[in-house]
N, C-alpha and C positions, 0 to 999 in steps of 0.2 A: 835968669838971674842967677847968679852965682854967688856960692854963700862967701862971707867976708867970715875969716878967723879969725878971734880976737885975742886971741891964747897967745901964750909966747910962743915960737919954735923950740924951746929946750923942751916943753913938756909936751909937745905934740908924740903923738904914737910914731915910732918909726914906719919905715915902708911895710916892713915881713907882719910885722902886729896888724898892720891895718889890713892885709891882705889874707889873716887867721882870722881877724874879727869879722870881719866879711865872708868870708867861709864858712863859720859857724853860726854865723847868722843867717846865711841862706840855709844850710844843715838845720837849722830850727825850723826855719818856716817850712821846709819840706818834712819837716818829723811832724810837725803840729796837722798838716797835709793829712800826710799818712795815715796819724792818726785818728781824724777827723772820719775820714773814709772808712776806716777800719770798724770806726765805732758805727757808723750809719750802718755796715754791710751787718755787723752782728745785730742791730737791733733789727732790720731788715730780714735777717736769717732766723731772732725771736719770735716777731710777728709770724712770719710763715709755719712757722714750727705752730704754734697757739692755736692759729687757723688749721693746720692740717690736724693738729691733738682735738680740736675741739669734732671737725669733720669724723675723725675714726670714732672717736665717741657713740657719735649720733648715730652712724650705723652701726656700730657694735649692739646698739640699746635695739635696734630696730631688728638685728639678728638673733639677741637672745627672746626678743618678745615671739619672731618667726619658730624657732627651735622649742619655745613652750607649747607655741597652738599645736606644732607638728608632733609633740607629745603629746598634747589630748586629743590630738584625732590616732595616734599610735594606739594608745592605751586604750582608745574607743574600737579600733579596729582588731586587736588583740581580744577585749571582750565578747566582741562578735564572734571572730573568729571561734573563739569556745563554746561560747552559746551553741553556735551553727554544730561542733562538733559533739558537743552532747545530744544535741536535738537529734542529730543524722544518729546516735548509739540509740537514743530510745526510740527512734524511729525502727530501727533495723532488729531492735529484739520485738521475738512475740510477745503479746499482749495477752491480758485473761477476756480479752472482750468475749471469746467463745464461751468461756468458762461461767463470764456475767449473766449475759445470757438464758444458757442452761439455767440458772439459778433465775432468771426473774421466771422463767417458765416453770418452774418446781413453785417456785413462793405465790406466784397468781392464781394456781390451781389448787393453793392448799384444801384441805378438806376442814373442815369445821370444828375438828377435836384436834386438831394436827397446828404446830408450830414454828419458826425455825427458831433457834435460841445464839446459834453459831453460825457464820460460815467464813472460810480461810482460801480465797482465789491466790490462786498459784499459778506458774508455768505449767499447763496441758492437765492440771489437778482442782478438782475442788472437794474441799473438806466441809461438809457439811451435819451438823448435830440437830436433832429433828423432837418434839417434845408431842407426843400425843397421850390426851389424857384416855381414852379407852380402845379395846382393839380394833372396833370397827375405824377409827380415826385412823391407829395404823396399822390394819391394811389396805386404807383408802390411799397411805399417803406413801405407802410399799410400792404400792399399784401404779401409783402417778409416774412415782422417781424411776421405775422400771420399764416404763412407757415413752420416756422422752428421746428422742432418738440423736438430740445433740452430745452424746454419753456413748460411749463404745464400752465401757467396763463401768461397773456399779460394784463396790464390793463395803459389806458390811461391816465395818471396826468395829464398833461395839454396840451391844445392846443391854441395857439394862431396866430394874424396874422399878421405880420409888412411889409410894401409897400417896404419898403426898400429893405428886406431880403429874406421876402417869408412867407411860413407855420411853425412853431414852433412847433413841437410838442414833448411829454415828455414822457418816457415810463416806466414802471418800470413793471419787467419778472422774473417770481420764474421759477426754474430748476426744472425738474421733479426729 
């Protein structure tokens, strides 16, 4: 069917107009196109974008939580470590265990007027302060400490003598 014009001919568009209106009206519908597509690809390019932000997120979250534990097992194995190397330093220095010793044997033998008031365990030393209230006490308790054979050297710091108390006397014993 073919359209019937009811217009007069004077006011109809010329040939060139009708052929610009036509042009430009195809020009639109290929802009409006364009643009059409243009906006799908950016909201298309949005979306993905959303999803890939939301994706690094989650493992972001999931990396700082891994990086914390691996810090408290860090700071766990850092303690140890020190532990360990304190332990192996007082493992590796001597001990007064000889020195203990020596002294439980001195103190289980005490004699019966005789005391210890003091004693100072040290590296290869012990100082020991002895209270006996009359002499036969000490020189029972002379006699003992001179008899012990975990002692390579016995020497006598001081002696004194208080009415109060008794005999005073002060020892200081290197371990063989």
């Amino acid at each position: 069917m073919a359209a019937i014009n009811l217009l007069p001919t004077e006011i109809s568009p010329k040939g060139q107009v009708v052929k610009i209106s036509n042009l430009i009206k195809n020009l639109a519908v290929i802009s409006f196109i364009l643009f059409l597509l243009t906006a799908f690809g950016m909201l298309a390019m949005f979306i993905l974008n959303s999803v890939q932000t939301r994706s690094l997120n989650q493992s972001s979250e999931v990396l700082k939580a891994s990086i914390q534990s691996l810090e408290t097992t860090e700071q766990s194995l850092v303690l140890v470590r020190d532990r360990l190397a304190k332990a192996k330093l007082v493992l590796a220095e001597e001990s007064g265990g000889d020195e203990a010793e020596g002294l439980v044997g001195i103190t289980s033998g005490l004699p019966a007027g005789a005391s210890l008031t003091e004693a100072v365990i040290s590296k290869d030393t012990l100082d020991a302060t002895f209270v006996a209230t009359d002499s036969q006490g000490l020189t029972a308790l002379m006699a003992l400490i001179i008899s012990q054979e975990a002692f390579a050297k016995v020497d006598l710091v001081s002696f004194s003598f208080n009415p109060n108390a008794g005999y005073i006397s002060s020892f200081s014993m290197k371990v063989k």
